[in-house]
C-alpha positions in Angstrom: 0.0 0.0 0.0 1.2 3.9 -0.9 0.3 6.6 0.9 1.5 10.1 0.3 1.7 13.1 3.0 2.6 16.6 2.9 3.8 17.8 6.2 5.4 21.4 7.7 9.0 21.0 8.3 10.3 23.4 11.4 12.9 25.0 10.3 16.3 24.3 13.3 17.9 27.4 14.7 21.5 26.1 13.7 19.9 25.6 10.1 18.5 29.1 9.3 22.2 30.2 11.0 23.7 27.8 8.4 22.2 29.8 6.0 23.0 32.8 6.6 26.7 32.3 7.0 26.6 30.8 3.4 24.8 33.5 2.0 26.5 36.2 4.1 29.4 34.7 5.3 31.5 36.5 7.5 35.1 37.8 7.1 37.3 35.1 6.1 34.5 32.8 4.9 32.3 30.2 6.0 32.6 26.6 5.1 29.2 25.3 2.8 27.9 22.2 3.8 27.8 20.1 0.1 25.7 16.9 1.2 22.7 16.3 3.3 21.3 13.3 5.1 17.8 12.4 6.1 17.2 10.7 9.2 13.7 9.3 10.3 12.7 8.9 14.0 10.8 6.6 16.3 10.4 8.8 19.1 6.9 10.6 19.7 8.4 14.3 20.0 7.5 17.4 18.9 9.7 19.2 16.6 11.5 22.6 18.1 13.7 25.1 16.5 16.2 24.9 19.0 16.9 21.2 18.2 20.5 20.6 17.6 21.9 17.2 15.4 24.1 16.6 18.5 20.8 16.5 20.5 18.8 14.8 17.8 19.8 11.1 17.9 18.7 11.1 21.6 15.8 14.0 21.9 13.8 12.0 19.0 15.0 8.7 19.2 17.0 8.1 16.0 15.4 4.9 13.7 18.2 3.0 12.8 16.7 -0.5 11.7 16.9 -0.1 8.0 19.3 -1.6 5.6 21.7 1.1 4.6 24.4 1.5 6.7 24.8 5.2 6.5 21.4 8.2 6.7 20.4 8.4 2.9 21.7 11.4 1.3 19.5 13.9 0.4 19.9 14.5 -3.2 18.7 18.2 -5.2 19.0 17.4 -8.6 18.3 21.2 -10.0 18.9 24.6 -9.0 16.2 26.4 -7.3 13.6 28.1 -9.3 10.9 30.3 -8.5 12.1 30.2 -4.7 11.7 26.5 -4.3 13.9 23.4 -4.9 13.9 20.0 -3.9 14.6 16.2 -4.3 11.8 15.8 -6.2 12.5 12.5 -8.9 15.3 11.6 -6.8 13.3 10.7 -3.4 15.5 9.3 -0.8 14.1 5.5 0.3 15.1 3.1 3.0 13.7 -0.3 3.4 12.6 -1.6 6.8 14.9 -4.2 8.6 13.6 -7.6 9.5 11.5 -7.3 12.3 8.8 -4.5 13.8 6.7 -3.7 13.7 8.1 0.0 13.5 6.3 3.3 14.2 7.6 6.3 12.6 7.1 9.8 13.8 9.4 12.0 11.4 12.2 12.7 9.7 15.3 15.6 10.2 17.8 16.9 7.8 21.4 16.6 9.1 25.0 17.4 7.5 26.3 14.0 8.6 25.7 10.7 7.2 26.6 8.1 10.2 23.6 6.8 11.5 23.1 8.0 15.7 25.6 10.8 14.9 26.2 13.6 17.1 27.9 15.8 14.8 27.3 17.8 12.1 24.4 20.9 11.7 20.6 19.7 12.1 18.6 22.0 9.1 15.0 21.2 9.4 13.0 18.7 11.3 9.4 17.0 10.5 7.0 15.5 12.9 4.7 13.4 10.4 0.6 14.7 10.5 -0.2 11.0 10.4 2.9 8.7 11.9 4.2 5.7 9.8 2.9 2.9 12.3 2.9 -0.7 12.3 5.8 -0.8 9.5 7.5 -4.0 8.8 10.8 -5.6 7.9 10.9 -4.8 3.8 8.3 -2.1 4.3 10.0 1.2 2.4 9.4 4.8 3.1 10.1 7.2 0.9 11.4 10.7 1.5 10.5 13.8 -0.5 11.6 17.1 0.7 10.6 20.2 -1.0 11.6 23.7 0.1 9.5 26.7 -0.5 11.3 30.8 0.1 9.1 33.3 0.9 9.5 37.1 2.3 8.2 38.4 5.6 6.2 41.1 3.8 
């Protein structure tokens, strides 16, 4: 069975600080982070901007019990146009480990691909409208992310 959701991502404090160092990077520079990872979770939180990826793997309760050994990469295939861009046509998916059944709450955006890592900058966090419950071993989910710019005024 397919289903398909559209849910609001929070945007993480470190993120939108991210961003703004690329765009207007301080004297001397600021390094740009080139790949990004989605990770899903198990835990039943709520997302909040002030989530960190060092907190993440605990605060959420990281799922790790998928076949990949490493978060899937989050892949843009085109520039950004009309103040939006995305992975769509290149969706990240994991397939379920044997075993479950597995309840998923949501998904983050971190800069570094080891599953349970500390490190890195956490960009945007997603706490699904309807969970992912009762998964099982082979079950896949599949990730779309699309991000959308828009003014204050």
């Amino acid at each position: 069975q397919q289903s398909v959701a559209i849910d609001a991502n929070t945007l993480l404090n470190e993120g939108l600080n991210h961003l703004l160092n690329v765009g207007f990077p301080p004297t001397g520079g600021y390094a740009q982070i080139t790949q990004w990872y989605l990770a899903p979770f198990k835990g039943n939180y709520a997302t909040d901007p002030t989530l960190t990826a060092a907190q993440f793997p605990v605060a959420a309760d990281e799922f790790t019990a998928y076949t990949a050994t490493t978060r899937p990469a989050l892949v843009i295939p085109r520039l950004a146009t009309a103040k939006s861009t995305g992975n769509t046509g290149s969706e990240a998916r994991i397939t379920l480990a044997a075993g479950g059944p597995y309840n998923l709450y949501g998904c983050i955006i971190v800069s570094s691909s080891a599953k349970g890592a500390t490190t890195g900058i956490g960009m945007a966090a997603v706490r699904f409208d309807h969970p992912r419950l009762n998964m099982a071993g082979g079950d896949q989910l599949g990730i779309e992310y699309v991000f959308t710019a828009t003014d204050a005024g």
